[in-house]
DRENPAMI-144663 format. One record per residue (C-alpha): residue number from 0; chain; z negated, x negated, y negated. Coordinates in Angstrom, 1 decimal. Layout:
<kolvos>
- NUM;A;Z;X;Y
...
</kolvos>
This chain:
<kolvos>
- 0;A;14.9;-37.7;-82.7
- 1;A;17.2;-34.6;-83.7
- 2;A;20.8;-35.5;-82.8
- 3;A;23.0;-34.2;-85.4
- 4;A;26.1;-32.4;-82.9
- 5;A;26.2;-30.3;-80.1
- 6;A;28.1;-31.8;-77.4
- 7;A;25.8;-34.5;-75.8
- 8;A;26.9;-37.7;-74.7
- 9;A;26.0;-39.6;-71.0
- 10;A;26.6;-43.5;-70.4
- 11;A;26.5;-45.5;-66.9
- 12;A;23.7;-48.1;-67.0
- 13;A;25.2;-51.1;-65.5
- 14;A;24.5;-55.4;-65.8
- 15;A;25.2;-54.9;-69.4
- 16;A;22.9;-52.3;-70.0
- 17;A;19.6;-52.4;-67.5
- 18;A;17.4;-53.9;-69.4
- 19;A;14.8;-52.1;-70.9
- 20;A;16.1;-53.2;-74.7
- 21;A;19.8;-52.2;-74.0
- 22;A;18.5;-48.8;-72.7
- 23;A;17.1;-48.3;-76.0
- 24;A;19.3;-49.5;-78.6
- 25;A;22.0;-46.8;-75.9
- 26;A;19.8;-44.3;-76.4
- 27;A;19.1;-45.0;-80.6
- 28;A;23.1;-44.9;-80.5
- 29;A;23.0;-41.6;-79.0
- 30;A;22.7;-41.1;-75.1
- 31;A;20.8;-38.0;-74.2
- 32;A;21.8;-38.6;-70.1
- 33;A;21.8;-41.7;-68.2
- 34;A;23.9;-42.3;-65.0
- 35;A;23.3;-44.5;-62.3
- 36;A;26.1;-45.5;-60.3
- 37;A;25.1;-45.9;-56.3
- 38;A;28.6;-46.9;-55.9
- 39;A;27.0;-50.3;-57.5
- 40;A;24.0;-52.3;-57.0
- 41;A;21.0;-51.8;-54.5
- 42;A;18.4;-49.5;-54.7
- 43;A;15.7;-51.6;-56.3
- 44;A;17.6;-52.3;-59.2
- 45;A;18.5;-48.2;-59.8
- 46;A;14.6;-47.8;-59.6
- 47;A;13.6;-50.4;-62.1
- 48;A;16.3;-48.7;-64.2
- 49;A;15.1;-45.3;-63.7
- 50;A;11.2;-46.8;-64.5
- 51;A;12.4;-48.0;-67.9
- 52;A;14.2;-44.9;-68.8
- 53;A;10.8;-42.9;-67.7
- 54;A;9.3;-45.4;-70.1
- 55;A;11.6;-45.0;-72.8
- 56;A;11.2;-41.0;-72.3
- 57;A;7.2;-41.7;-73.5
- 58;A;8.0;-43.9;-75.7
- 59;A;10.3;-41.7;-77.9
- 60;A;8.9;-38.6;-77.1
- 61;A;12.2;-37.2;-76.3
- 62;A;13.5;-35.5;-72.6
- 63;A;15.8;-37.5;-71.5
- 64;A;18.5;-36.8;-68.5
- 65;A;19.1;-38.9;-65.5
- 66;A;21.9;-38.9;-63.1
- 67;A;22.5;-40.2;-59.8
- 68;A;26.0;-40.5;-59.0
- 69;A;26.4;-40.8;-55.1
- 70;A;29.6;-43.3;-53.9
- 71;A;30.8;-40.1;-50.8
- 72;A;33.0;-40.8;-48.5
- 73;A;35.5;-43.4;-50.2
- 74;A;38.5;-44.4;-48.0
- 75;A;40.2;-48.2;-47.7
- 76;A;42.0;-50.3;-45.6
- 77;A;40.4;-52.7;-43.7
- 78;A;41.5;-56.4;-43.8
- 79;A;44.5;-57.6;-44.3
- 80;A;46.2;-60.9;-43.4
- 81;A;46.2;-63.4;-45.6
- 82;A;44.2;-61.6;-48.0
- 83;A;47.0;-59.4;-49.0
- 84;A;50.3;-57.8;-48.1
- 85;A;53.6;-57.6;-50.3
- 86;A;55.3;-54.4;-49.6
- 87;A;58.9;-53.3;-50.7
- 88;A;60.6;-50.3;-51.2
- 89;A;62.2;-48.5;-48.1
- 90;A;60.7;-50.9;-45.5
- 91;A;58.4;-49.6;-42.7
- 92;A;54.6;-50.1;-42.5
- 93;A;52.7;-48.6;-39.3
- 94;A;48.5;-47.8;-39.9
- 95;A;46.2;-48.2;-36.9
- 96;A;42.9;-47.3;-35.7
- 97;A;41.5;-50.3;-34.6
- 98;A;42.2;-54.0;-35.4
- 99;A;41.6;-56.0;-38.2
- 100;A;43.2;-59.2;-39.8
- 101;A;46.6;-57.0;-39.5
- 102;A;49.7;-57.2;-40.7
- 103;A;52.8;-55.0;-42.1
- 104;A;52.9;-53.2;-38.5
- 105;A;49.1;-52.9;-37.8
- 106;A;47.2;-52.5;-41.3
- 107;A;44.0;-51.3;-40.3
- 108;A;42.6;-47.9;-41.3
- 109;A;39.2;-47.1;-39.5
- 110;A;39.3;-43.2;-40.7
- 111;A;39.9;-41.1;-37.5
- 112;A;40.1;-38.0;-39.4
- 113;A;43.3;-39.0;-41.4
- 114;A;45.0;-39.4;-38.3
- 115;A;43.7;-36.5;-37.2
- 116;A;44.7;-34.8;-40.3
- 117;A;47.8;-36.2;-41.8
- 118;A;51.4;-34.8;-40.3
- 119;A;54.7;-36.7;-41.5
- 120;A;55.9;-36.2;-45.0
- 121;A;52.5;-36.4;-46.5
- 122;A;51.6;-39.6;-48.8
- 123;A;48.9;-42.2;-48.8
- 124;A;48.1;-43.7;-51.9
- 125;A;46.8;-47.2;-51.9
- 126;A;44.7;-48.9;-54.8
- 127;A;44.5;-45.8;-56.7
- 128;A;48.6;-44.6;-56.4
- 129;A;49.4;-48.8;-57.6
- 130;A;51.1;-48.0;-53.8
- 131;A;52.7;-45.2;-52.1
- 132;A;53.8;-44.7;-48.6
- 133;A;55.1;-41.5;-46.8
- 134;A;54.3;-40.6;-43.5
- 135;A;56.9;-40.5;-41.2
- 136;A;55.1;-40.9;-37.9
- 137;A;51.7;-39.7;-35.9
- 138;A;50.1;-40.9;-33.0
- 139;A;46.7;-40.8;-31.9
- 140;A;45.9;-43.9;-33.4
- 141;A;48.9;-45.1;-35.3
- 142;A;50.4;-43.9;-38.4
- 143;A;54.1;-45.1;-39.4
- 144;A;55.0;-44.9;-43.0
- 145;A;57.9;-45.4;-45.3
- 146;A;57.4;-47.4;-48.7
- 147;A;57.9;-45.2;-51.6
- 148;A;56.7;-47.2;-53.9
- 149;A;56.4;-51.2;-53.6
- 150;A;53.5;-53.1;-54.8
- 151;A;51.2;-55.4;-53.1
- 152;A;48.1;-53.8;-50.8
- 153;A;45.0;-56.2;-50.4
- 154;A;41.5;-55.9;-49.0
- 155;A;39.5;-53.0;-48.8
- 156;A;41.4;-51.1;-51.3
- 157;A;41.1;-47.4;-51.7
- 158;A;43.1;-44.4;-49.7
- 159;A;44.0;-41.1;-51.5
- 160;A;45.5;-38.4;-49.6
- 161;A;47.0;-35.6;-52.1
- 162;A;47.3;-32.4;-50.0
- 163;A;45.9;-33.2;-47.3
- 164;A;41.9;-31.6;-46.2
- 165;A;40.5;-34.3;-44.6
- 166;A;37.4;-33.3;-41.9
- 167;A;34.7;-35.3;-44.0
- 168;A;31.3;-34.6;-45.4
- 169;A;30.8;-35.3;-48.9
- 170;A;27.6;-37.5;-48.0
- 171;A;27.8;-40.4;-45.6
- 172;A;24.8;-42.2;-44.2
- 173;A;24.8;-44.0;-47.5
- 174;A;24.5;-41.3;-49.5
- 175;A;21.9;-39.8;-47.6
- 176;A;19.8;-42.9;-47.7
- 177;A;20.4;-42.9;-51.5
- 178;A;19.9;-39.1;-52.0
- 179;A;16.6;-39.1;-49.8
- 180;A;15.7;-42.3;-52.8
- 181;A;16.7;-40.9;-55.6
- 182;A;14.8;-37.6;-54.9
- 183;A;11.7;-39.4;-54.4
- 184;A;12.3;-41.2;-58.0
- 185;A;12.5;-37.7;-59.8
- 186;A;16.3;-38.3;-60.8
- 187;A;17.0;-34.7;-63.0
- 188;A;21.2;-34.8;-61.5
- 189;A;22.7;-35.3;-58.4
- 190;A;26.8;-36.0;-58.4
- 191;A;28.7;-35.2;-55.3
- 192;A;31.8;-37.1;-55.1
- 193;A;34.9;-36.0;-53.7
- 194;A;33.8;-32.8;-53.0
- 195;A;36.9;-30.9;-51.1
- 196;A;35.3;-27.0;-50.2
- 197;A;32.5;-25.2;-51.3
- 198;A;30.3;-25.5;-47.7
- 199;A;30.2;-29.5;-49.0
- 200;A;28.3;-28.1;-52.0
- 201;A;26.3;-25.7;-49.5
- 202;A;25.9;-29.2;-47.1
- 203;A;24.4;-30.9;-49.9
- 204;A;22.0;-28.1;-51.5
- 205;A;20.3;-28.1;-48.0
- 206;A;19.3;-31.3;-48.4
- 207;A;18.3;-31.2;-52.3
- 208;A;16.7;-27.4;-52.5
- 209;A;15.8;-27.3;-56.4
- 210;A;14.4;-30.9;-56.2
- 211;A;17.2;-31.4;-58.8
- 212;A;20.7;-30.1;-60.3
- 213;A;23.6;-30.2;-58.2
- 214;A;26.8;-32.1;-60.1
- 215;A;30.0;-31.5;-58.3
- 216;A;33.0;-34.1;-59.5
- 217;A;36.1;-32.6;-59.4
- 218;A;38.4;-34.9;-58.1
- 219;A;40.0;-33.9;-55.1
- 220;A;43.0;-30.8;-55.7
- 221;A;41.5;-29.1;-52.2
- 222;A;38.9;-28.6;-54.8
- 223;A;41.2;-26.9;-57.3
- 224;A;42.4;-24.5;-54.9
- 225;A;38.6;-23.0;-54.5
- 226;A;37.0;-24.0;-57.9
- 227;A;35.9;-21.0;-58.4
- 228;A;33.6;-20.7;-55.5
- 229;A;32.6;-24.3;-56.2
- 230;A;31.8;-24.1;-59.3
- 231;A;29.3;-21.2;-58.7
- 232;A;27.4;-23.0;-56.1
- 233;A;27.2;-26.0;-58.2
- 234;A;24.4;-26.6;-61.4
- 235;A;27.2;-28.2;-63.4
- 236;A;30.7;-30.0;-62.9
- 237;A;32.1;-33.4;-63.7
- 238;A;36.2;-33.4;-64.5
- 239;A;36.3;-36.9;-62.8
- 240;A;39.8;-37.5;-64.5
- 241;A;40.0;-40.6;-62.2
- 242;A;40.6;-40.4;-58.8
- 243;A;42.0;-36.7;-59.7
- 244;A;44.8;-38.5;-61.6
- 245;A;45.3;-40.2;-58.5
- 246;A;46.2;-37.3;-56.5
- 247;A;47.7;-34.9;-58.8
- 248;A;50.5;-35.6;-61.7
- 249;A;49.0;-37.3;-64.3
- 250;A;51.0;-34.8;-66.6
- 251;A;48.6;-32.1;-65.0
- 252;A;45.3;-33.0;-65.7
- 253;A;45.4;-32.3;-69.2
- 254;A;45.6;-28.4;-68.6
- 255;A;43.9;-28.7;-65.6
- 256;A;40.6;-30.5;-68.1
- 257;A;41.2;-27.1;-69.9
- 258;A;41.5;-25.1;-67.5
- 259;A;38.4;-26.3;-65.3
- 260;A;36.1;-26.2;-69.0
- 261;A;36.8;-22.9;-69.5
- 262;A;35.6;-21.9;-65.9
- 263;A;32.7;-23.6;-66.2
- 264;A;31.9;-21.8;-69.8
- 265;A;32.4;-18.6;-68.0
- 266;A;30.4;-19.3;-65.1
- 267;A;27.5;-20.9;-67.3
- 268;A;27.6;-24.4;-65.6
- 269;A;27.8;-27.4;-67.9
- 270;A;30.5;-29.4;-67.6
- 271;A;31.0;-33.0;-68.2
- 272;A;34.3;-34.9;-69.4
- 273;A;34.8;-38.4;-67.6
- 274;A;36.7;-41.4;-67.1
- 275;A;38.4;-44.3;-69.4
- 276;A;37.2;-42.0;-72.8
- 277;A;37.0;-45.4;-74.9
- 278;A;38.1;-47.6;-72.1
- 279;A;39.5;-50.4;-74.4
- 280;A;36.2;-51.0;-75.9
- 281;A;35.5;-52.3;-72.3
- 282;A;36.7;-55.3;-74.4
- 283;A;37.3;-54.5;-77.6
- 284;A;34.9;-53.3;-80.1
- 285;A;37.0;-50.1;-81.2
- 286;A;39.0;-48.1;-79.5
- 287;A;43.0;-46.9;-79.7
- 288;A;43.8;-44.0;-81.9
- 289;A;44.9;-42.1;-78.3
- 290;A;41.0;-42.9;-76.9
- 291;A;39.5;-41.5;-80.5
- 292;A;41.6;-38.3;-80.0
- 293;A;40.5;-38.0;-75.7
- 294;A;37.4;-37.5;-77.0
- 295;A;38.3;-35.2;-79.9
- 296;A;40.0;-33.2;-77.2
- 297;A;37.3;-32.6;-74.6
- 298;A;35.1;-31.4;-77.8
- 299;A;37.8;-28.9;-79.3
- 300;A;38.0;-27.4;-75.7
- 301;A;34.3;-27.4;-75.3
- 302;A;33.1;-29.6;-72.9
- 303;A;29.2;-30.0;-72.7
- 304;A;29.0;-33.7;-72.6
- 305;A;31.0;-36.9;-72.1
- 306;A;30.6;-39.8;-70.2
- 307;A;30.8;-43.6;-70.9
- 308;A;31.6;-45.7;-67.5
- 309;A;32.7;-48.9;-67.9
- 310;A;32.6;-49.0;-71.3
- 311;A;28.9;-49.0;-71.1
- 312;A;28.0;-50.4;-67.3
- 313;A;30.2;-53.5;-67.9
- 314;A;31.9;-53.9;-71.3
- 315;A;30.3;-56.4;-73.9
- 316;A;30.3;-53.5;-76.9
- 317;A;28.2;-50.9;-75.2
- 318;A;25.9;-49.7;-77.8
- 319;A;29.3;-49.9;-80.2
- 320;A;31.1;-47.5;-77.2
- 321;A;28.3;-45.4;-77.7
- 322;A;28.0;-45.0;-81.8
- 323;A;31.6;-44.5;-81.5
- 324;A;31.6;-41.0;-79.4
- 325;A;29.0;-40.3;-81.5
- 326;A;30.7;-40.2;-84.4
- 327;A;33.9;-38.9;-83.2
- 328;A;31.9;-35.8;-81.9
- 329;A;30.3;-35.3;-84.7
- 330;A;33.7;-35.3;-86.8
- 331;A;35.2;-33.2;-84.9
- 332;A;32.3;-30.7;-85.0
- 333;A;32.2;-31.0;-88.3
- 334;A;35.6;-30.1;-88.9
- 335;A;36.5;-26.9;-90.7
- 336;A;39.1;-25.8;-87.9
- 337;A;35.9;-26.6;-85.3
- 338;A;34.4;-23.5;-84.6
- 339;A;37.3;-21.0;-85.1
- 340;A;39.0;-23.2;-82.3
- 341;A;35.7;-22.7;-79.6
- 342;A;35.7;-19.2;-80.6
- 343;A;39.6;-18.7;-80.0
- 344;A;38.5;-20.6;-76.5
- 345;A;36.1;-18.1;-76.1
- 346;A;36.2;-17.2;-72.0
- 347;A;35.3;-13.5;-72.3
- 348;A;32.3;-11.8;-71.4
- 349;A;30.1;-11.0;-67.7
- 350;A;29.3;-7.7;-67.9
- 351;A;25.6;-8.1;-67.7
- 352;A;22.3;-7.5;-69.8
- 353;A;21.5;-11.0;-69.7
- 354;A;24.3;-12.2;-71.0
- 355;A;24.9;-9.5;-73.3
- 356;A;21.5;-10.3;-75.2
- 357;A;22.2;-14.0;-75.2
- 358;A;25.7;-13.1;-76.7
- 359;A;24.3;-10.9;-78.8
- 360;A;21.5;-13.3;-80.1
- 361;A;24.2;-15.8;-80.8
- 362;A;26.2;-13.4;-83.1
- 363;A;23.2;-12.3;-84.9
- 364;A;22.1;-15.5;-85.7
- 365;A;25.5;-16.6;-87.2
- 366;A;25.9;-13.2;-89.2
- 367;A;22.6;-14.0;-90.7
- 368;A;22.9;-17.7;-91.2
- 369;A;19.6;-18.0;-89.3
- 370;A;18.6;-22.3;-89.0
- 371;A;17.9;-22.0;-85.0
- 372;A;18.2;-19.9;-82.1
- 373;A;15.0;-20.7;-80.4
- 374;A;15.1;-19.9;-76.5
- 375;A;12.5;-19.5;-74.4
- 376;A;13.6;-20.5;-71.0
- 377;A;11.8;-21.5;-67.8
- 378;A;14.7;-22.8;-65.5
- 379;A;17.3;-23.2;-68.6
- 380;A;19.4;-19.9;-67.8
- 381;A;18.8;-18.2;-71.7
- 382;A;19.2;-21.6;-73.3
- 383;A;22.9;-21.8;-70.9
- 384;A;23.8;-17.9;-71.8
- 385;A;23.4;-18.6;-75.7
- 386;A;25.2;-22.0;-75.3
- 387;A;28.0;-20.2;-73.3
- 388;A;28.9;-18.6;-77.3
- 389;A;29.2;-22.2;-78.8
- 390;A;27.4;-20.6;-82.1
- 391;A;27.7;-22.0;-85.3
- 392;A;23.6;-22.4;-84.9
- 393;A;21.8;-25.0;-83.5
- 394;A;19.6;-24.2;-80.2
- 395;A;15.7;-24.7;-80.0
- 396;A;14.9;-24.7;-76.0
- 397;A;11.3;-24.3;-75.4
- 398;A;10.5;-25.2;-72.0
- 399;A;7.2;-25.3;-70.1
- 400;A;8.9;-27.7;-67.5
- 401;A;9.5;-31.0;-67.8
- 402;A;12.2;-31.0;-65.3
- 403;A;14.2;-28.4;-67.3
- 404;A;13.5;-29.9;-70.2
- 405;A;15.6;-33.2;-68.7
- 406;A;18.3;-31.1;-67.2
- 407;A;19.0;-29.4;-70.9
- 408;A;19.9;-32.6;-72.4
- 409;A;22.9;-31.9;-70.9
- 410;A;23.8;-29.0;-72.7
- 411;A;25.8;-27.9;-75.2
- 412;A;23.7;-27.4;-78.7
- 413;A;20.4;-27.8;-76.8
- 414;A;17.7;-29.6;-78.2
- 415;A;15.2;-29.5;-75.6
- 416;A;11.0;-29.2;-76.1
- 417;A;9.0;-28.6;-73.5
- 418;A;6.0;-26.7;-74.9
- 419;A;2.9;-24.7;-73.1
- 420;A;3.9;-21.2;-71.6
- 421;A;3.4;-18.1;-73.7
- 422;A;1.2;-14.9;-72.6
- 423;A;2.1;-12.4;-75.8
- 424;A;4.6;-12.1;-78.2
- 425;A;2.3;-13.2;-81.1
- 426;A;2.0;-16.6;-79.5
- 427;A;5.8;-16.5;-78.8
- 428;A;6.1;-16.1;-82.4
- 429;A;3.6;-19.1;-83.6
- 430;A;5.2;-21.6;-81.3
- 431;A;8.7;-20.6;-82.4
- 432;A;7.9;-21.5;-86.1
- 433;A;5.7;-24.2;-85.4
- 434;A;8.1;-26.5;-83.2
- 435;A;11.0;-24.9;-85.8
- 436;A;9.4;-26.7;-88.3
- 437;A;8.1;-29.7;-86.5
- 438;A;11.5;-30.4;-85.0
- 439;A;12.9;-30.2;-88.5
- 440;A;15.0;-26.5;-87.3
- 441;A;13.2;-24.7;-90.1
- 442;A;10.9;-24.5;-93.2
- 443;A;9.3;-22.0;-94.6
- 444;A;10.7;-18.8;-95.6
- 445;A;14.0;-19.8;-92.9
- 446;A;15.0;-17.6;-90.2
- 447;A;15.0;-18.3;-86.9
- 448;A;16.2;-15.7;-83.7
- 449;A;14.5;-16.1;-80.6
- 450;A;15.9;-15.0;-77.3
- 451;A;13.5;-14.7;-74.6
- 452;A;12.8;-12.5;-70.9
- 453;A;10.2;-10.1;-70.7
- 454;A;7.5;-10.5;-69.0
- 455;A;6.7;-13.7;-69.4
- 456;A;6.6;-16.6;-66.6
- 457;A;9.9;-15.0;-64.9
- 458;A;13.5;-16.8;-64.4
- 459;A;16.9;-15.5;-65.7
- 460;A;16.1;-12.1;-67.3
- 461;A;17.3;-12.6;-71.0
- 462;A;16.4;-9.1;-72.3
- 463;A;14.6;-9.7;-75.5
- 464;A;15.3;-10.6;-79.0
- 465;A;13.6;-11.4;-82.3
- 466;A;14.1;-12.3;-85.5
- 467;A;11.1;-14.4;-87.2
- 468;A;10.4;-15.2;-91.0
- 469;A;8.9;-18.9;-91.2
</kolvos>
């Protein structure tokens, strides 16, 4: 079950994909991580999906990642009369506090802490920007607006404020409900959405310890202005191209996608592309020529993984969506300009002996055309530092925990195994060549580098390497 490219692929299970069949025929197509959307369905159905995927997992004899993806603190309007309200340009709106069934001078918005936090010449945007009002008013519990832009605002549709820190946690009562459930399944990722400042990260680490990776989706541009500190507190980052295209330019996110990848390469977090990749195969069976070259994109500038949503939850070619990415990765990586692009992106080095072995175990194994880089790692650290080079050589991860072993599969160039620990370096070197060979890395008379800490049994001290004749 070797996939043939480096850049991994995750897909939302949704009504077109939870059976135990579909889950299959996704992962055949090429699916290393599953996500599970809390923003949808009820518990019981996420834990009949995550049951199958377990079963799947035995069946293939293959790690395979899951993610919980919490909902967070999403703001909408309230109820609106008669379902919906048609707003023009220049006319006057007012917000309140309290009501419901309200009109153009009392639609109801029960967030206290936007009027708490919004001041006049801020904007709302309504049903992801479709809507734009500006702020010209605030009292304690009314908010007057001007219409920027018209459009029609209707039930329960969503709130962005752009520039504005809003006095939220990242995890409501929801969330916590679900986190507390998803724990207790044994679910490998946990997504925070609309994380704003790094103490939501620190918030939600309390609660999850190292029960399972911390995912923080970039989505909100409070979160841009300390990414840096976010990003180091977090296990790996989404670029939730969604709701951030919302809130910033949609001309920005392009270099902001490049810019946020980059970071994440340097801090040695993974870091997921997302949203509308192949959105057209929703309903068609192949995508635009603009979708195709998304993808290609996220690849050249050396994202970890991306991520099916719809596409896969809802859309009637799933498996198709998937095969698709497939393929385009592997064209791209595949392509001569490929690797001389990732090593142009190259984010520099950490001045550390960790990292300096794992960079230098990369470049040895390129200069000597070695077939693997086999890396021992207990918590997934070595496998990350050699992945952080992008070599032109496939990685081997020997794991003696399962849970690392699931979390890998979301790693650049990782093909995870978890294998017993080693004691010596002789039975380093036998299970090197044997799951070399057995995982079709290697044959005999190949060469394989191994990067490994020493002593055995510890975490995060890359300080050893070896090269090994099959």
């Amino acid at each position: 079950m070797r996939r043939h490219r480096y850049a991994k692929i995750v897909a939302t299970v949704g009504p077109a994909t939870n059976t135990p069949e579909m889950l299959k025929a996704l992962f055949l197509a090429g699916v290393d991580t599953f996500r599970l959307n809390f923003s949808h369905g009820v518990q019981a159905d996420h834990a009949k999906v995550h049951a199958s995927i377990r079963a799947l997992e035995k069946e293939v004899g293959r790690p395979i990642g899951i993610l919980q993806d919490l909902q967070g603190p999403k703001i909408r309007v309230g109820t609106v009369r008669d379902g919906r309200l048609d707003l023009t340009s220049g006319e006057r709106v007012r917000f309140v506090l309290e009501g419901s069934e309200g009109g153009k001078d009392a639609i109801p918005l029960h967030h206290p802490e936007i009027f708490a936090a919004v001041v006049p010449g801020q904007d709302l945007l309504i049903d992801d920007g479709r809507v734009r009002v500006r702020v010209v008013g605030v009292e304690a519990a009314v908010i007057e607006a001007e219409v920027i832009t018209a459009g029609v605002i209707s039930n329960r549709k969503g709130v962005n404020l752009p520039g504005t820190l809003l006095d939220l946690s990242p995890l409501t009562e929801k969330d916590r409900a679900d986190l507390a459930f998803g724990l207790e399944l044994g679910v490998d990722w946990v997504a925070l959405s609309f994380v704003q400042k790094p103490s939501d990260v620190i918030e939600a680490r309390g609660l999850i310890g190292d029960k399972a990776g911390i995912m923080t989706k970039v989505e909100k541009p409070q979160a841009l202005d300390r990414i840096e500190d976010i990003i180091r507190l977090s296990d790996a980052v989404m670029v939730a191209r969604g709701d951030l295209g919302v809130e910033i330019p949609h001309e920005d996110v392009p270099a902001r996608q490049k810019e946020l990848i980059r970071a994440c390469r340097l801090a040695v977090k993974p870091v997921i592309v997302a949203t509308q990749m192949l959105d057209s195969m929703v309903n068609a069976p192949a995508p635009t020529r603009a979708e195709a070259s998304d993808v290609a994109t996220a690849i050249y500038d050396g994202a970890d993984a991306v991520m099916l949503s719809a596409e896969s939850a809802t859309g009637r070619y799933p498996v198709e969506a998937v095969s698709m990415m497939d393929r385009i990765i592997r064209s791209v990586e595949g392509h001569k300009l490929y690797h001389s692009i990732i090593a142009a992106l190259e984010p520099g080095e950490e001045e550390t002996p960790p990292h300096a072995v794992a960079t230098a175990t990369a470049t040895l194994a390129e200069a000597i055309h070695a077939t693997a880089i086999v890396a021992y790692t207990e918590s997934g650290t070595t496998a990350a530092r050699v992945a952080r080079k992008r070599p032109a050589v496939p990685i081997l991860a020997l794991t003696p925990n399962v849970d690392t072993s699931r979390r890998l599969s979301l790693l650049w160039g990782a093909h995870s195994v978890r294998t017993d620990d080693v004691d010596s370096y002789e039975e380093m070197t036998a299970k090197a060549c044997h799951h070399a060979q057995e995982e079709g890395f290697a044959k005999p008379n190949d060469i394989v580098v191994t990067a490994a800490g020493i002593p055995f049994h510890t975490t995060g001290n890359t300080n050893n390497i070896r090269l090994i004749q099959i």
